[in-house]
Structure formats: C-alpha cells, structure tokens
Chimera marker file (.cmm) of the C-alpha trace (Angstrom):
<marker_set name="trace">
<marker id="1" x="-36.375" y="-3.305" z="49.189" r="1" g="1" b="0" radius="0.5"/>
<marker id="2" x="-36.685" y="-1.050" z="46.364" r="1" g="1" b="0" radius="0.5"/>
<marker id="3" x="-35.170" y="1.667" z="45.237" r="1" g="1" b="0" radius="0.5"/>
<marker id="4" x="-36.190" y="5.131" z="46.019" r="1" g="1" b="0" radius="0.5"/>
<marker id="5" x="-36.968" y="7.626" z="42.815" r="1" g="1" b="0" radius="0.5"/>
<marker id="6" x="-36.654" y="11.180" z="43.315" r="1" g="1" b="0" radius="0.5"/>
<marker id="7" x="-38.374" y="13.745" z="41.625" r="1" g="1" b="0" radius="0.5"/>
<marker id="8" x="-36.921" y="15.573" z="38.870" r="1" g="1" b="0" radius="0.5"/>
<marker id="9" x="-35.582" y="19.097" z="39.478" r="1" g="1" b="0" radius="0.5"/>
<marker id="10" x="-37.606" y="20.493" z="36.371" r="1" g="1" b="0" radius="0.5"/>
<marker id="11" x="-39.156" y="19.687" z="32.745" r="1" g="1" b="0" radius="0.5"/>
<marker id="12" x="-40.181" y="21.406" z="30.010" r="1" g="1" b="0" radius="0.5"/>
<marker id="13" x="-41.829" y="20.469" z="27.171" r="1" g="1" b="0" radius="0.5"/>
<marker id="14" x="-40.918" y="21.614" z="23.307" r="1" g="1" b="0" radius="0.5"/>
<marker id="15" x="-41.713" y="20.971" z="19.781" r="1" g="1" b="0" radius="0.5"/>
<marker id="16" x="-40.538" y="20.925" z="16.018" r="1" g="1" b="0" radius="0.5"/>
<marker id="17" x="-41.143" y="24.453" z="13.958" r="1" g="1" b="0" radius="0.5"/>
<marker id="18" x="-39.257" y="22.687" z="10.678" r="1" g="1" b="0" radius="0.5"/>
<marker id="19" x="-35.845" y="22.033" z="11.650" r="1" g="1" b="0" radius="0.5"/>
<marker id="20" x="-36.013" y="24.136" z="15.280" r="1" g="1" b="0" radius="0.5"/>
<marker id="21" x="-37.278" y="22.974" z="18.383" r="1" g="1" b="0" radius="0.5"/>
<marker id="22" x="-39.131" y="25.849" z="20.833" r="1" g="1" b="0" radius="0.5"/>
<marker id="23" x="-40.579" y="25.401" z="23.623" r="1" g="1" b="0" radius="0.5"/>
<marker id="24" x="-44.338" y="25.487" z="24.023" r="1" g="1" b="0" radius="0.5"/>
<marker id="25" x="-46.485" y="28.565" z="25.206" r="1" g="1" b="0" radius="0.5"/>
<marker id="26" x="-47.902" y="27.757" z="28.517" r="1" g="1" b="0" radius="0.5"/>
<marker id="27" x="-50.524" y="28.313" z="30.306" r="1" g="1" b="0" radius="0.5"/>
<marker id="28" x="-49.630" y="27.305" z="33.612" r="1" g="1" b="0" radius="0.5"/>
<marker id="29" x="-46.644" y="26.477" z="35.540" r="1" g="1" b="0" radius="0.5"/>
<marker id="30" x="-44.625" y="22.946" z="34.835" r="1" g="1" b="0" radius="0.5"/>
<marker id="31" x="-45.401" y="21.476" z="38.458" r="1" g="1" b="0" radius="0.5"/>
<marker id="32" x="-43.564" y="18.934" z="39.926" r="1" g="1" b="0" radius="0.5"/>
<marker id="33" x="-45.470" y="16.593" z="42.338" r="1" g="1" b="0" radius="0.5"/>
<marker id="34" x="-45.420" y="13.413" z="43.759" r="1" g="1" b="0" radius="0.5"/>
<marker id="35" x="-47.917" y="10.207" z="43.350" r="1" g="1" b="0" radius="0.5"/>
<marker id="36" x="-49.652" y="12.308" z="41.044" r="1" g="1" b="0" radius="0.5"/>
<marker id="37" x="-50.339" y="13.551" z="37.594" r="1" g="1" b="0" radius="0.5"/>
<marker id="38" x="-48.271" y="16.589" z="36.540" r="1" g="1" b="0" radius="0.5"/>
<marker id="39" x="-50.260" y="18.561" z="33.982" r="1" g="1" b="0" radius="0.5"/>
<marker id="40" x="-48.913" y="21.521" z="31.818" r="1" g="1" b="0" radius="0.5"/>
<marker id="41" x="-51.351" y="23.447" z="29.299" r="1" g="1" b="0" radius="0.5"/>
<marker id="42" x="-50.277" y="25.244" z="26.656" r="1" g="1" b="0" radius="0.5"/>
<marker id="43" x="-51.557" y="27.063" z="23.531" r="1" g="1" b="0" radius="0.5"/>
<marker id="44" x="-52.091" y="24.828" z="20.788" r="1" g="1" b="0" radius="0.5"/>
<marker id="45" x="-49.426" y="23.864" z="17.876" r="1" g="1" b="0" radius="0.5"/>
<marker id="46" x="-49.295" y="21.730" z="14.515" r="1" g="1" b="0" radius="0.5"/>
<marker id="47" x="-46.414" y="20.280" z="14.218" r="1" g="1" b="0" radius="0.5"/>
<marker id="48" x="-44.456" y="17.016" z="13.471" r="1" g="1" b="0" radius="0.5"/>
<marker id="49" x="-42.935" y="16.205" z="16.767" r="1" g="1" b="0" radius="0.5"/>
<marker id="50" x="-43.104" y="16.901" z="20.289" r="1" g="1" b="0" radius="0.5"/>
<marker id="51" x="-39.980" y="16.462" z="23.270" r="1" g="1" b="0" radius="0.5"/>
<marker id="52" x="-39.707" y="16.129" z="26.440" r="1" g="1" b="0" radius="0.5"/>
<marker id="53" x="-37.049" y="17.082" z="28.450" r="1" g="1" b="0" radius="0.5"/>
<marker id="54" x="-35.717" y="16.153" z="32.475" r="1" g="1" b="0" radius="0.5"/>
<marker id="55" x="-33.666" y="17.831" z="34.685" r="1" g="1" b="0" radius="0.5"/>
<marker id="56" x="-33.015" y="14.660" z="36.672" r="1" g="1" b="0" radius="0.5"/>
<marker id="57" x="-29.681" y="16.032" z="38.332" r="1" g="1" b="0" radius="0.5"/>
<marker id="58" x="-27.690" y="13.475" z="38.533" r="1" g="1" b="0" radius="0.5"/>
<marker id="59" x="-30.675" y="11.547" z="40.728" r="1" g="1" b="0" radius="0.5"/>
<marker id="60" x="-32.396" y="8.410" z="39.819" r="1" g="1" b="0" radius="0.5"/>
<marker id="61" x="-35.547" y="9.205" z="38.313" r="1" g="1" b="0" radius="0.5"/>
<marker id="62" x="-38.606" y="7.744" z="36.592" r="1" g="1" b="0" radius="0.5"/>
<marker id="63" x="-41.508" y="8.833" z="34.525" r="1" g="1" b="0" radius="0.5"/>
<marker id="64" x="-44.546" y="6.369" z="34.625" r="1" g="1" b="0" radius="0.5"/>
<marker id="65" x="-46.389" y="7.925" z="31.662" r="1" g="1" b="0" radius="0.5"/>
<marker id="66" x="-46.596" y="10.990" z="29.418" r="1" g="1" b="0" radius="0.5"/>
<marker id="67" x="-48.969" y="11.576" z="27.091" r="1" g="1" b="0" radius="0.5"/>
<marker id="68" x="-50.194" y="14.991" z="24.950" r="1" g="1" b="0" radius="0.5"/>
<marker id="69" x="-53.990" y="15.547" z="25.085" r="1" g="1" b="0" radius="0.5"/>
<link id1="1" id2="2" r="1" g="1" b="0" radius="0.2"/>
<link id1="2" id2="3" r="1" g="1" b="0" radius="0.2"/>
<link id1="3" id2="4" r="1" g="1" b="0" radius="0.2"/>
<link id1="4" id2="5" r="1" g="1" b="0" radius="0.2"/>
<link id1="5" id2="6" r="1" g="1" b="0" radius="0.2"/>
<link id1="6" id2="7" r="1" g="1" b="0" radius="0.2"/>
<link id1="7" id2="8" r="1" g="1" b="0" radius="0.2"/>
<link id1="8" id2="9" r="1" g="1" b="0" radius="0.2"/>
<link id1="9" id2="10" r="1" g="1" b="0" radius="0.2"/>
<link id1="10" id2="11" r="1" g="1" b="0" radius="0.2"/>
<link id1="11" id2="12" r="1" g="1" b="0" radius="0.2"/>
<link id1="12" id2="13" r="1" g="1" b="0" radius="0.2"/>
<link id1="13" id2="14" r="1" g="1" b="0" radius="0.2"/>
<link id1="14" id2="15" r="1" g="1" b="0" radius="0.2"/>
<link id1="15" id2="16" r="1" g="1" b="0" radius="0.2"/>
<link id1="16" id2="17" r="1" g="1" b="0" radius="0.2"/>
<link id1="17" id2="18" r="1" g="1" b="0" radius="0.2"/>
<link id1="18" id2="19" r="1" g="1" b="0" radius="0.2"/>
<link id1="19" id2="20" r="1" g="1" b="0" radius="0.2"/>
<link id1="20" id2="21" r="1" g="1" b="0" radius="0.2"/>
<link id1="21" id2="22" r="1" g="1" b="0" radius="0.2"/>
<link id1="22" id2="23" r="1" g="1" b="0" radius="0.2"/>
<link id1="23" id2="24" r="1" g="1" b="0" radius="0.2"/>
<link id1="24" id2="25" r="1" g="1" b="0" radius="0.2"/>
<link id1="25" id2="26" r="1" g="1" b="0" radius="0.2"/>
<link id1="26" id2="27" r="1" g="1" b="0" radius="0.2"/>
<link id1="27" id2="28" r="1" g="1" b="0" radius="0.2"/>
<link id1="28" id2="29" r="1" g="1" b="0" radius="0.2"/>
<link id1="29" id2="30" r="1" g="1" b="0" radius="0.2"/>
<link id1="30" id2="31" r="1" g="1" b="0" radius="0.2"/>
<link id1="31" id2="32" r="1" g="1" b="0" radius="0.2"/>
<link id1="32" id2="33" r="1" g="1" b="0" radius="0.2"/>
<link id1="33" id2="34" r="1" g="1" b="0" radius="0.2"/>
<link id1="34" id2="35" r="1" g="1" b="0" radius="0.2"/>
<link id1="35" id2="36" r="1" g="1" b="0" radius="0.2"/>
<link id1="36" id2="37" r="1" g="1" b="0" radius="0.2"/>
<link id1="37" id2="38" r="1" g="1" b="0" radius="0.2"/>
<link id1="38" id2="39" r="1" g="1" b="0" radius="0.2"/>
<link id1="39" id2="40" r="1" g="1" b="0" radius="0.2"/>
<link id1="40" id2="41" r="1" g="1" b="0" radius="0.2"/>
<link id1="41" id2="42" r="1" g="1" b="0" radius="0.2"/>
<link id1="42" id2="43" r="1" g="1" b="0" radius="0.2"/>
<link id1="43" id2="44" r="1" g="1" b="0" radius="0.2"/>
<link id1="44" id2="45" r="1" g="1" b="0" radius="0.2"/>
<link id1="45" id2="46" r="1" g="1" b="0" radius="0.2"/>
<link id1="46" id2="47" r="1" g="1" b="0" radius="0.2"/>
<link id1="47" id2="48" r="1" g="1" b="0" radius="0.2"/>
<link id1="48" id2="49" r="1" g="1" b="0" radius="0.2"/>
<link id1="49" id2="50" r="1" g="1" b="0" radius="0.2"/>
<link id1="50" id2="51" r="1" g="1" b="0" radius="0.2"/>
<link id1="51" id2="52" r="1" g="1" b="0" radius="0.2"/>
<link id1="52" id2="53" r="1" g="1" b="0" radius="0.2"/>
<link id1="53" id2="54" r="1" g="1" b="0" radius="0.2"/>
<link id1="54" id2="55" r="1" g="1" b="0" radius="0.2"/>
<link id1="55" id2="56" r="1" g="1" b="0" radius="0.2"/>
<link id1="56" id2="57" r="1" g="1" b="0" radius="0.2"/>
<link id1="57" id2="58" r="1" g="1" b="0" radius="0.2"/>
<link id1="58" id2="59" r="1" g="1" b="0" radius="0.2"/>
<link id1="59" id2="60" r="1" g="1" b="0" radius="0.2"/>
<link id1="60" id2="61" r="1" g="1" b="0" radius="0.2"/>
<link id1="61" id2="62" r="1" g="1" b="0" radius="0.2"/>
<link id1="62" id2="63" r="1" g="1" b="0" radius="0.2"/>
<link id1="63" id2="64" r="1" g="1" b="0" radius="0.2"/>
<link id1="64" id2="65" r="1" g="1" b="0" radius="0.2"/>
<link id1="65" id2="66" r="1" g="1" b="0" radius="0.2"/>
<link id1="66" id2="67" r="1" g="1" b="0" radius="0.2"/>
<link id1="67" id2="68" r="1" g="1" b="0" radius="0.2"/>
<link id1="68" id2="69" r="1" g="1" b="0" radius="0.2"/>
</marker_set>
C-alpha cells in the first residue's frame, strides 16, 4: 500500500530582479487542487530565474510537474 500525499497548504511563485527575488504579479488566485493541474497566470517578466516555493507543513507532499508557459 502506498503512501498517501497531501496537498500543500499554499505556493507561490517568484523570480530574480538582479540579486532580489519578488514574487510575480498575478492574475488569478494560486489554487490548490487535487488530480489536477494547478495553473497561476501572471503578468509577464524577463528575467534570469524563476522559484518555486511549498508550504508543505510538515506533511508529505509531492509535485508531479511544474513547468512556466
């Protein structure tokens, strides 16, 4: 039997402005779903690197995939 994952209790998503990391402008709401894709948009940026960050609270947690359209 596996092991159950729970869902994270939030995310947010930031990048690089030279040596600062901000977080992204969105344009809609970080959801959090199950069995699903979770999609956040937010206004464009140039920069050099993106991150991704987890609340997993102390839970076991898992992200499949991300990827930045």
């Amino acid at each position: 039997r596996g092991t159950l994952l729970k869902l994270p209790k939030s995310w947010r998503l930031l990048y690089k402005d030279g040596e600062t990391w901000r977080l992204v402008n969105t344009e809609s709401r970080y959801a959090i779903q199950p069995d699903q894709a979770n999609t956040v948009r937010f206004t464009p940026v140039t920069t050099t690197a993106v991150r991704l960050e987890i609340d997993f609270s102390g839970a076991s947690c898992g992200i499949q995939e991300w990827m930045i359209d």
